[in-house]
C-alpha positions as a Markdown table, in Angstrom:
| # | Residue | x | y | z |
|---|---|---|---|---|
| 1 | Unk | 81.9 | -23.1 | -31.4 |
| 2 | Unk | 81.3 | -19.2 | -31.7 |
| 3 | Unk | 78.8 | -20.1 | -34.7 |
| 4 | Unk | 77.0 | -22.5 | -32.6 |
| 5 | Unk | 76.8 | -20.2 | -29.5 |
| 6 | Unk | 75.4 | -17.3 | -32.0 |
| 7 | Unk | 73.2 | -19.3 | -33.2 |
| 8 | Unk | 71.7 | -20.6 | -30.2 |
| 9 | Unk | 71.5 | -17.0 | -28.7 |
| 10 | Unk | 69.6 | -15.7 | -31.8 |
| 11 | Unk | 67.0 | -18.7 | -31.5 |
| 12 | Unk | 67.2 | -17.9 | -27.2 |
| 13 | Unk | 67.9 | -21.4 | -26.5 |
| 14 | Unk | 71.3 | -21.0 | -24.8 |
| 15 | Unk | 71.0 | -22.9 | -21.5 |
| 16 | Unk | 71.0 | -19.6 | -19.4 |
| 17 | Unk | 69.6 | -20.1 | -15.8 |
| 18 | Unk | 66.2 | -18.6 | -17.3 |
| 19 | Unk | 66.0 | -21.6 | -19.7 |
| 20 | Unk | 67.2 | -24.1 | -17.4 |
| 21 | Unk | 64.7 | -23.3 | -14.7 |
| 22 | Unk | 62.0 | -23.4 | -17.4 |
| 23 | Unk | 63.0 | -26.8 | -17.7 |
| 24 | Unk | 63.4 | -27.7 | -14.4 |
| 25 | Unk | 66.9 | -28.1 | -14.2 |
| 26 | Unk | 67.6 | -25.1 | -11.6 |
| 27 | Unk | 65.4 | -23.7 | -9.0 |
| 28 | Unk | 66.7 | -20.1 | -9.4 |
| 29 | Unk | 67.8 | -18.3 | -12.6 |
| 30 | Unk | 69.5 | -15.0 | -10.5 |
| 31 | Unk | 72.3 | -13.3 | -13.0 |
| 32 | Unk | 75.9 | -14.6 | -10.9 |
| 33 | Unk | 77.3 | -11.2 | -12.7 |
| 34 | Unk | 74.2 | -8.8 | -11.5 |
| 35 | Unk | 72.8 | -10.6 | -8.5 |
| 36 | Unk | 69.6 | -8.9 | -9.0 |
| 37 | Unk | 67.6 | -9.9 | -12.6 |
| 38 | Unk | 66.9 | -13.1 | -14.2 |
| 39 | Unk | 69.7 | -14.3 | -16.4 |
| 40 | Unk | 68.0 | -14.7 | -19.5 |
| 41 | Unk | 69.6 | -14.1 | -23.4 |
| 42 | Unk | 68.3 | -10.6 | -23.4 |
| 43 | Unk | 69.9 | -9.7 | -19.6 |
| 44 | Unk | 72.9 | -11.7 | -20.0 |
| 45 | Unk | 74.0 | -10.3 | -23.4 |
| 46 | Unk | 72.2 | -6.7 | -23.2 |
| 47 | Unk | 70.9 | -5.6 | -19.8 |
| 48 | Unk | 73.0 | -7.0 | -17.2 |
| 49 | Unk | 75.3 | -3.8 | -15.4 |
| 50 | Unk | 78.3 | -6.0 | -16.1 |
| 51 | Unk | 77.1 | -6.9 | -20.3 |
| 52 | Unk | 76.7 | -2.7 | -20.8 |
| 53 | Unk | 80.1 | -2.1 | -19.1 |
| 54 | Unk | 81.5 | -4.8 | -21.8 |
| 55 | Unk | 79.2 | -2.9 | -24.8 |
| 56 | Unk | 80.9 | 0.3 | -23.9 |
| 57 | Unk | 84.3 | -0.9 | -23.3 |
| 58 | Unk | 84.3 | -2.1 | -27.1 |
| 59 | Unk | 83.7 | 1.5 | -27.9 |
| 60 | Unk | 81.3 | -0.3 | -30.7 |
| 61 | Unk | 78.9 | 2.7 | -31.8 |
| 62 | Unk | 75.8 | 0.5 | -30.9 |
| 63 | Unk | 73.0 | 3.2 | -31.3 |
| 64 | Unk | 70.2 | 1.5 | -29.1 |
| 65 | Unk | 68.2 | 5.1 | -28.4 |
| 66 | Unk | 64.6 | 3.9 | -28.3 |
| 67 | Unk | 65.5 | 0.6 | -29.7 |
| 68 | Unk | 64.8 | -2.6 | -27.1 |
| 69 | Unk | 66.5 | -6.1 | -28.0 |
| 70 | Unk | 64.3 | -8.6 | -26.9 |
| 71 | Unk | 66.8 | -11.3 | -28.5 |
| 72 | Unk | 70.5 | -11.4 | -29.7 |
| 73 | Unk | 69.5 | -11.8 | -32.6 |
| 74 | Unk | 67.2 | -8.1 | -32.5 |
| 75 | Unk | 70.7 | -6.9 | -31.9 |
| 76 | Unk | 72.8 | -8.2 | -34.9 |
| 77 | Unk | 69.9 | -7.4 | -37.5 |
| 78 | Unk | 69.8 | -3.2 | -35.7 |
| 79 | Unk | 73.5 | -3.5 | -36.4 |
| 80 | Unk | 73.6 | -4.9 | -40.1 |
| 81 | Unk | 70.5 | -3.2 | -41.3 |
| 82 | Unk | 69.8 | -0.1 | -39.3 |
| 83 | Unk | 73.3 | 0.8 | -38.7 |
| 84 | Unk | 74.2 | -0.8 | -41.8 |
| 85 | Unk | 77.6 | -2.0 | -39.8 |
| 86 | Unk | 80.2 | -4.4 | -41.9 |
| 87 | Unk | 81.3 | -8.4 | -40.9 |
| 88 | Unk | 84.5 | -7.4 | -39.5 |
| 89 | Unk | 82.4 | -6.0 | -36.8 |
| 90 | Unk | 79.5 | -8.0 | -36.7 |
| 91 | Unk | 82.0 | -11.1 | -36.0 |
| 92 | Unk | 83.3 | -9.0 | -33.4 |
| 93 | Unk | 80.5 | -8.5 | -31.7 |
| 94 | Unk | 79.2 | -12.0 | -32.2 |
| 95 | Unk | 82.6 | -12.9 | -30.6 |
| 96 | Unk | 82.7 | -10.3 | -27.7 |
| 97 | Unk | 78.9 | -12.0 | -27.5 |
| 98 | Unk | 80.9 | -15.8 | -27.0 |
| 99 | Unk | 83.0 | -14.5 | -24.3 |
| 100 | Unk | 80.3 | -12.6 | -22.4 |
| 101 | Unk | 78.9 | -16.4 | -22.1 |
| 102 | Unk | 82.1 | -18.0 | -21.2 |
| 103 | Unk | 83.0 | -15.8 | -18.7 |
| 104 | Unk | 79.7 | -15.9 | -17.3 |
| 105 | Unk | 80.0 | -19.9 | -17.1 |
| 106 | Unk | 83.2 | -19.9 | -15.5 |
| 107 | Unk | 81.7 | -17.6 | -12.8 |
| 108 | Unk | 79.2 | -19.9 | -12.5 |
| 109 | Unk | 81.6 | -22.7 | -11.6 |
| 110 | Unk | 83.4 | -21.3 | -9.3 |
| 111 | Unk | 86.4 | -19.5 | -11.1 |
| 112 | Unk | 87.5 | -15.8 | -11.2 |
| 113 | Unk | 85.3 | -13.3 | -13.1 |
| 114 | Unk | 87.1 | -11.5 | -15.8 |
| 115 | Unk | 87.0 | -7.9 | -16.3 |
| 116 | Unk | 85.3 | -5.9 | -19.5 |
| 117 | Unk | 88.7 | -5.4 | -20.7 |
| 118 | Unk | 89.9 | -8.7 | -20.3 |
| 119 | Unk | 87.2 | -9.9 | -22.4 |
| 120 | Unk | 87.1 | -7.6 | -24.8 |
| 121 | Unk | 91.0 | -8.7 | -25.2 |
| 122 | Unk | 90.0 | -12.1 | -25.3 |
| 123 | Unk | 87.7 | -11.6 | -28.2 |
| 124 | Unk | 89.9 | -9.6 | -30.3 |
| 125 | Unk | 92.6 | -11.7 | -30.1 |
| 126 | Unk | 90.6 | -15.1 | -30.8 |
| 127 | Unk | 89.1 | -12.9 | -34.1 |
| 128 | Unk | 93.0 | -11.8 | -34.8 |
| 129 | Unk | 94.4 | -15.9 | -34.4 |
| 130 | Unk | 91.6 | -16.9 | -36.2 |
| 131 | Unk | 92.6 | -14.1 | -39.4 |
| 132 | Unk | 96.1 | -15.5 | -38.9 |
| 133 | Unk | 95.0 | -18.9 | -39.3 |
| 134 | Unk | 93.6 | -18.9 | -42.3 |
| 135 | Unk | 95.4 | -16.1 | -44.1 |
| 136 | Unk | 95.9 | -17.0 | -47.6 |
| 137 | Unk | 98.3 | -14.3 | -49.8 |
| 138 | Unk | 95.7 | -12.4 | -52.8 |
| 139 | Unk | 98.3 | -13.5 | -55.0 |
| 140 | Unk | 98.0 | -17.3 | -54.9 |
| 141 | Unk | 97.0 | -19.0 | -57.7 |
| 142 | Unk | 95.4 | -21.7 | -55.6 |
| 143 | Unk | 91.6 | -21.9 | -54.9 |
| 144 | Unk | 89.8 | -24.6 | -53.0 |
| 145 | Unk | 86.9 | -26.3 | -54.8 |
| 146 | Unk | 84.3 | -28.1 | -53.2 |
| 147 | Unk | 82.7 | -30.6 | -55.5 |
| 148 | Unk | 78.9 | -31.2 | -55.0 |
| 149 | Unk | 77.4 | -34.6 | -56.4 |
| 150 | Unk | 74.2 | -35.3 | -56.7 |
| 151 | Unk | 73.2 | -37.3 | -54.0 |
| 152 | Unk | 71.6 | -41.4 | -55.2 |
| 153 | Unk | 67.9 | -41.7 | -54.6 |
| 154 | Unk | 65.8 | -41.1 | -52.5 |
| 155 | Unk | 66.2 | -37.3 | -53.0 |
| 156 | Unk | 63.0 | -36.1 | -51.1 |
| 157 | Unk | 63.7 | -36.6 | -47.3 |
| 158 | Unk | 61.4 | -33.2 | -46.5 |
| 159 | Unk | 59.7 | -30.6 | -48.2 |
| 160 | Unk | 58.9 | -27.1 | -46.7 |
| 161 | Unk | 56.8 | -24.3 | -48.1 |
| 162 | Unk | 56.0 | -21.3 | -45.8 |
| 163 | Unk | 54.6 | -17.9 | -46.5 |
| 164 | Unk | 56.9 | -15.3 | -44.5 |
| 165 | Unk | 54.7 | -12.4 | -43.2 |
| 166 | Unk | 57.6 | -9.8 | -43.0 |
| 167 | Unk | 57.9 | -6.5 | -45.0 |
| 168 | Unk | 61.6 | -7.6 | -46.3 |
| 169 | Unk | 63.6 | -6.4 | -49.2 |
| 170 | Unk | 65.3 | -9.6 | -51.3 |
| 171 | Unk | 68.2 | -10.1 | -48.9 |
| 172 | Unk | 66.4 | -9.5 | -45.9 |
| 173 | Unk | 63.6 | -12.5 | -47.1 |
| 174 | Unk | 66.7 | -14.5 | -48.3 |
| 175 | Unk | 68.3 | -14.7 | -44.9 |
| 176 | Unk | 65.1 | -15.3 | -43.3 |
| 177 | Unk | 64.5 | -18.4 | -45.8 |
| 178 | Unk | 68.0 | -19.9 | -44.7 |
| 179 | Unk | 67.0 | -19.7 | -41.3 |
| 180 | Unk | 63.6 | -21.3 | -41.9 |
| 181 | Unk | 65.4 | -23.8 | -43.9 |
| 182 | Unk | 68.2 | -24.6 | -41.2 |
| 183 | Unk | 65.7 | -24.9 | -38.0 |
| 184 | Unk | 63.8 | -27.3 | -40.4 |
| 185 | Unk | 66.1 | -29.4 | -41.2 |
| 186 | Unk | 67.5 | -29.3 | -37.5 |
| 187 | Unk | 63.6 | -30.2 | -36.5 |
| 188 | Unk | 63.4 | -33.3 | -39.1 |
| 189 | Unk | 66.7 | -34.6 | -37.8 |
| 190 | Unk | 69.0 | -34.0 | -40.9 |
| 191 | Unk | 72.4 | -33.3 | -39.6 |
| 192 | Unk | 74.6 | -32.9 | -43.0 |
| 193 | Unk | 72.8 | -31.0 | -45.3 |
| 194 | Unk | 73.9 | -28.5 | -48.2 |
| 195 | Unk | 72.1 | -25.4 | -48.3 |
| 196 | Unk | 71.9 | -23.4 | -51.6 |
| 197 | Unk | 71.4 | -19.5 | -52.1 |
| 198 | Unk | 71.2 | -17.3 | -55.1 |
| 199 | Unk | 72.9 | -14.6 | -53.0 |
| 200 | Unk | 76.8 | -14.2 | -52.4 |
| 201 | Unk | 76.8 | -11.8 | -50.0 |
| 202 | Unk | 74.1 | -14.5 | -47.7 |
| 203 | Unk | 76.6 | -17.4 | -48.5 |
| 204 | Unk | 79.6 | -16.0 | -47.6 |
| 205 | Unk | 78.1 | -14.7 | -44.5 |
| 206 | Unk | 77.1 | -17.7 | -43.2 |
| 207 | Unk | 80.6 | -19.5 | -44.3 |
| 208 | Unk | 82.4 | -16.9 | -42.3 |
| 209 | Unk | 84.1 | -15.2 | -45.4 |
């Protein structure tokens, strides 16, 4: 769920008010926390009075000083490569990111608004259940294997071959080519795919480990 959300933000195709008056599906796309701007990905998650209240109640070092977010996703690369932060709090921030939007839905229909502190307790402790939940002691001797079998012809369902235009280092151009690969296989319809990747620190971020 969190995933999805992140990923949706970071491709600004969450069905904020913006986006759903773009389609036609609302007249207006006023912020309900704000009142006053547009609620698109950038204002919901970044601009909005209410989403910089949240920022700084995380007491998350986010050094934005001449830097502007256009998408979520302009966020979490800043933090990972300029700031250089770590997965315990990029998930946090992803998750603080998830309750910014649930909070702002239940506003939407109808129901109380939740305070910065509130949600930054409500993220922490989803991030803390979740570490409880699948906490497995260093010490066991058991590992889960996933078997991959090659899959019976027709291998080929679609090919894609793109040159990326970005002055990347080898992770960098690796991430970017699992994100090229996962939006094409979303576009051609494939909805259980495997996705391989010669680096470990890439795989393991996008299994959550």
């Amino acid at each position: 769920m969190i995933k999805n959300i992140a990923w949706h933000a970071s491709r600004n195709i969450l069905p904020t008010k913006a986006n759903l008056c773009h389609h036609k599906v609302l007249d207006k796309p006023t912020c309900e926390a704000c009142g006053m701007e547009a609620e698109s990905s950038e204002h919901l998650f970044w601009q909005c009075d209410k989403a910089r209240e949240i920022w700084t109640t995380s007491r998350i070092p986010i050094d934005s000083s001449g830097v502007h977010f256009n998408e979520f996703v302009d966020l979490l690369w800043h933090l990972k490569f300029v700031q250089h932060f770590g997965d315990e709090i990029l998930e946090l921030v992803i998750t603080i990111a998830w309750s910014i939007w649930f909070n702002q839905n239940q506003v939407w229909q109808g129901k109380a608004d939740q305070s910065a502190n509130m949600i930054i307790h409500k993220a922490r402790s989803m991030i803390e259940e979740f570490q409880v939940a699948n906490f497995q002691p260093s010490g066991s001797s058991m590992k889960e294997v996933e078997l991959w079998i090659n899959p019976k012809p027709p291998w080929v369902v679609a090919a894609l071959s793109k040159k990326l235009h970005y002055p990347l280092g080898p992770l960098e151009a690796e991430a970017k080519a699992m994100e090229e690969a996962v939006e094409f296989a979303w576009d051609v319809g494939i909805q259980d795919a495997h996705f391989e990747s010669d680096s470990l620190i890439l795989s393991n971020a996008i299994q959550g480990l």
